[in-house]
N, C-alpha and C positions, 0 to 999 in steps of 0.2 A: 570367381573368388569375391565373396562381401568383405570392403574395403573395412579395417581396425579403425574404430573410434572411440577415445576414452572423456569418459566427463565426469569429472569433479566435481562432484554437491548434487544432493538430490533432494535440493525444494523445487519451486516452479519453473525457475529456469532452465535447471538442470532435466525434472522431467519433461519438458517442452523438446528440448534439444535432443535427447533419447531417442522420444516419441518420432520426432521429424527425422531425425537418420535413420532409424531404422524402415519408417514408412519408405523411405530413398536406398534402403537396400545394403545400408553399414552395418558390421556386427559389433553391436556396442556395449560397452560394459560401465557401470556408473558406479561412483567408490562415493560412500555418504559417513562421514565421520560417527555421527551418530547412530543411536539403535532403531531408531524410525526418519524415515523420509518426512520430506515436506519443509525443511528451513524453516523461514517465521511463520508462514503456513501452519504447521502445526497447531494441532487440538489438544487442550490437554484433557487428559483422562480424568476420571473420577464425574461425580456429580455437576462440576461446576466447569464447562464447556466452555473455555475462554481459547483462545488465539492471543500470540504474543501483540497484545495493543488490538483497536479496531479493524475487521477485516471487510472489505467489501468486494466486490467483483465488479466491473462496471459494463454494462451491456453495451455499451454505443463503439465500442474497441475491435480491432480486428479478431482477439485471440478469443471474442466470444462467439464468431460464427465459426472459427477453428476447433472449437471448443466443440459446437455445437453439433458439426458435422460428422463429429467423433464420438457423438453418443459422449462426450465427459462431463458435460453439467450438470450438476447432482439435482435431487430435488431442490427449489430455491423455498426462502421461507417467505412466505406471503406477508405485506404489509397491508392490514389491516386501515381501510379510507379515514376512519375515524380516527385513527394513529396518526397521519397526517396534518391533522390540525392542529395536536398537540407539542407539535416543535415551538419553543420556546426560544427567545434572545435575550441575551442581557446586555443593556445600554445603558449608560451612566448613571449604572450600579441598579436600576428598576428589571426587571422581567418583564417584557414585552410580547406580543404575538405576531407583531408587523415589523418589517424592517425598518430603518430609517429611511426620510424619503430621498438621502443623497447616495444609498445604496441602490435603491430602488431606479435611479435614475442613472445612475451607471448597467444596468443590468440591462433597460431596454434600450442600451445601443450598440449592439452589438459590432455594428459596421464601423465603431472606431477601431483601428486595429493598432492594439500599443505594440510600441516599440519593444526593439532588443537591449538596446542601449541605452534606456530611460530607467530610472527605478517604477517601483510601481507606484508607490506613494507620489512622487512627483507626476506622473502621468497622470494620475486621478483625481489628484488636485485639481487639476489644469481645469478638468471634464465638471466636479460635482463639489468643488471644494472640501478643504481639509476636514472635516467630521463624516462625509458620502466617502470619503478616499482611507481611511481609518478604518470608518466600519469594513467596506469590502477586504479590504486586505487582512484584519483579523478573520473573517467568516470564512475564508480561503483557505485559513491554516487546516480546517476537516480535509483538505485536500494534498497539503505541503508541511506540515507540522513543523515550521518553523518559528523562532520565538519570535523574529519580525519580518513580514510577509511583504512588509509594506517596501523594505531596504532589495529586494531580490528584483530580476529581472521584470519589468512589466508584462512580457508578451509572456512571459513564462507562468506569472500571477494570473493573469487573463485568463488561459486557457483552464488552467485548475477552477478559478470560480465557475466560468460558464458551466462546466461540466458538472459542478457541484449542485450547481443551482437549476437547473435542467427539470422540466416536469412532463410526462412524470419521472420521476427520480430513474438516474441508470445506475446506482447503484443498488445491486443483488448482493445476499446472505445464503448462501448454503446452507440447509438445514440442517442441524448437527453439528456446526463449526465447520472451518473451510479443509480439518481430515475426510469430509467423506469428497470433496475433489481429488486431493492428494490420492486418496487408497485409487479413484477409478482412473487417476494417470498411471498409477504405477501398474494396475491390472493390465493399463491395456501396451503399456510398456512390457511387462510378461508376455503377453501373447502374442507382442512382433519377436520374441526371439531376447531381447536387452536383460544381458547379466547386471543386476545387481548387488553390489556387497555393502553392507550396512557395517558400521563399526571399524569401517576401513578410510583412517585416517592419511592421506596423500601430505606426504613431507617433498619429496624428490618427484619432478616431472616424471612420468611413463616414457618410453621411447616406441618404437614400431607404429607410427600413425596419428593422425593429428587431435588435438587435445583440445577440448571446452573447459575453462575454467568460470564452474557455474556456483562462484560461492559470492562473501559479498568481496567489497573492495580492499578492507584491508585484509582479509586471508589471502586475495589473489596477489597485496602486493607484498607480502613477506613469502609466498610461494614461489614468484616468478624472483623477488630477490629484485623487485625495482620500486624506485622510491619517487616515481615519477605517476603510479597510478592511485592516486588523491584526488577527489573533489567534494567540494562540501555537503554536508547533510544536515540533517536536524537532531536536536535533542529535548526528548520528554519525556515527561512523568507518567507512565501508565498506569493507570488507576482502575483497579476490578474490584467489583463488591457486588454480594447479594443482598435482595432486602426483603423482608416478609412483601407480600404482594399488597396495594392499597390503590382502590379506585382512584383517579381522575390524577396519577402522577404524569410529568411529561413524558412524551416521548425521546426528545431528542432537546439537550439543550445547549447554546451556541454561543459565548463569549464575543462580543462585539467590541469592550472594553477593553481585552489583550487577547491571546490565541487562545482557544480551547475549546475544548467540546465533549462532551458527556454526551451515551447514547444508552437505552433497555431496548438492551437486546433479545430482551426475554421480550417482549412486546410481542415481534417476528415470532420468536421462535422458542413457546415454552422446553422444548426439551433443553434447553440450555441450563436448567437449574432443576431442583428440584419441586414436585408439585406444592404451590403458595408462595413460592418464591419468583423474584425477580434479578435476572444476572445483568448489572452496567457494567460499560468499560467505557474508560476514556482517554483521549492523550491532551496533556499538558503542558507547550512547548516550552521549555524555558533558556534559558540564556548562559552562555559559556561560565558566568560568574554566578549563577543560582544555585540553589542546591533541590534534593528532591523534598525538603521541607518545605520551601517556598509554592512548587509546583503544587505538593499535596494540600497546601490553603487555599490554593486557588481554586481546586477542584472541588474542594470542602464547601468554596462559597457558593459554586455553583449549586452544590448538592442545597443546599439549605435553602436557594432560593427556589426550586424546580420538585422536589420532593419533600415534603413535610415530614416533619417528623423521623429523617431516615437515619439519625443518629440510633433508635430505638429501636431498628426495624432491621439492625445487621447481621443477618447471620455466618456472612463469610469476608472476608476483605484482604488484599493484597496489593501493594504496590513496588515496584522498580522506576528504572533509571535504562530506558536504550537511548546508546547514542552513537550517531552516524548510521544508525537501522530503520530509517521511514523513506531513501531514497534519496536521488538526488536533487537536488537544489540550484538554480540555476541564476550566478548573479549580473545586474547592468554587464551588457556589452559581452554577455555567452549565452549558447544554450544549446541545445543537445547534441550536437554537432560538434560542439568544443570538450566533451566529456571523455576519457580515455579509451581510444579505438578497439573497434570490438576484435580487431587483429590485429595480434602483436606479436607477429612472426616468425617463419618454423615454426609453420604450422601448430602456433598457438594463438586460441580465441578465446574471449571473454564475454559471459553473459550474468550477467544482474540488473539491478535497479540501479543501477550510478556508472553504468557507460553511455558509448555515444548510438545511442537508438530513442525513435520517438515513441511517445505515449506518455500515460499518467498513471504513477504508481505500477500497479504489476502488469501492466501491458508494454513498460519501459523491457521488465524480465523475459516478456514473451518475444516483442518484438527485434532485442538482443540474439534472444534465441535460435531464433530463426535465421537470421543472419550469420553469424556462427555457423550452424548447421551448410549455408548455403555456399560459404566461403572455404569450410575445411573437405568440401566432396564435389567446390568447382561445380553445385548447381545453381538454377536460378531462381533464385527468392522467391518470387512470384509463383513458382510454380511450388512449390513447398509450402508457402500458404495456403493455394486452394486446391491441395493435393487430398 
């Protein structure tokens, strides 16, 4: 008899966790509120090919050789060498090409290894003084989208820039938007056998067999009916706009002065917009007491300093407000280990981006996942990885 498993939410987590039980031989069935899978994953339809906020994959992760062995990593969209130089910084208030050199001098030592209990700002201080310990902590937020980078755990900041900073770059685009991953997890989630039902909203636990709850943190915690599975996240400005297409605009540009970052994504991957156009997306962290008017000036100055002329050049534009939706955040004196347990008993487990598993960003989802998966069928992780 293959043992019942039910999992709640079917973005990355949830097909991850699918995927891995039923490889392990559970018959599982996955209940997704919405009318399409994929959580913030999601592509949106029509012409203009956005993700909620910037999406990347990062290759240096365990879930992309998992990934990889499963035939599920779509086509990637190639980044173009000459796109590469056009990364842009903005430093008190100029457009630059080069870091500062108290960034630069935090970056090549890696062998200090910050602390858990130190902020990061304080730590960086120490290393490259206060304007080297500023910049890095703002350049971080493309990793942590929080409004101050600088205030959260140091070893937790650390690990986010090295990875960010990394060359050549590990983070990977999908081509198409991160739906053509989505459709080949749930293809291959079809063909081990895993019932899916879309539009099947979960109010009341299931009973007869153990449960993944693979949604974010606060659905899981007005589900389970506990007020104890909270931890902090960030909040920003998502910012989407198309612009007619114009030689020698940036690629990618990076607020050094507070958190932010603007990326053309159409650079990678014209299909994202339509032909002569260019699709940006950016996030704009901002602060408990900000509003999304504050965030959208911020991102406005970027635009005006990294792209000319792109008031006149828009043909599509959009902005929101997610918050508590970029992951978790981790401040002095915790870190992922102190996040709400991925088993929270009778046979119920939790997998997202704001429990207690390692990684950065959606490998936090994966490696939940897995875990999960290994805890509700009593096997061994290990072996689930490289199964």
């Amino acid at each position: 008899m293959r043992h019942p498993l039910t999992v709640i939410g079917g973005g990355f987590a949830g097909l991850t966790a699918a995927i891995a039980a039923a490889e392990a031989g559970a018959k599982v069935t996955v209940h997704e509120a919405h009318h399409t899978l994929g959580g913030r994953a999601r592509t949106a339809e029509g012409p203009y090919r956005t993700n909620e906020g910037p999406h990347a994959l990062y290759d240096g992760g365990p879930h992309w050789t998992w990934l990889r062995r499963r035939d599920l990593v779509p086509a990637l969209a190639p980044l173009p060498p000459l796109e590469v130089t056009r990364l842009r910084l903005r430093h008190h208030g100029v457009l630059r090409r080069t870091p500062p050199l108290g960034l630069l001098r935090l970056l090549r030592h890696p062998s200090h290894r910050a602390p858990v209990d130190v902020d990061f700002r304080t730590w960086a201080t120490g290393l490259v003084g206060p304007e080297g310990a500023e910049a890095a902590a703002h350049y971080s937020a493309v990793a942590l989208f929080h409004h101050d980078p600088g205030a959260l755990s140091a070893a937790f900041v650390q690990e986010r820039l090295r990875r960010a900073t990394k060359l050549p770059p590990e983070a990977r685009c999908p081509r198409g938007g991160w739906a053509s991953l989505v459709d080949r997890m749930a293809a291959r989630a079809w063909n081990l056998g895993v019932r899916i039902e879309t539009l099947s909203r979960v109010d009341t636990l299931p009973t007869g067999g153990p449960v993944i709850v693979a949604t974010s943190l606060d659905a899981a915690r007005r589900l389970l009916r506990d007020d104890s599975l909270t931890w902090p996240s960030g909040r920003t400005v998502l910012v989407d706009l198309a612009l007619r297409t114009r030689r020698g605009d940036a690629f990618a540009v990076s607020d050094l002065d507070s958190p932010g970052w603007i990326e053309r994504f159409g650079a990678q991957d014209r299909t994202l917009a339509p032909a002569g156009e260019q699709l940006l997306q950016g996030q704009i962290p901002i602060a408990p007491h900000e509003t999304k008017a504050d965030g959208t000036a911020r991102a406005e100055q970027l635009l005006d300093l990294a792209f000319d002329g792109w008031r006149e050049r828009v043909t599509w534009r959009r902005e929101a407000v997610a918050n508590g939706r970029t992951g978790a955040v981790d401040l002095p004196g915790t870190s992922w280990r102190d996040r709400p347990a991925v088993d929270r008993g009778d046979g119920v487990h939790l997998a997202g981006d704001q429990v207690a598993a390692p990684g950065v960003l959606s490998e936090v989802s994966f490696n939940s996942a897995l875990t999960a998966v290994s805890l509700a069928l009593g096997r061994n992780t290990l072996d689930l990885k490289h199964a």
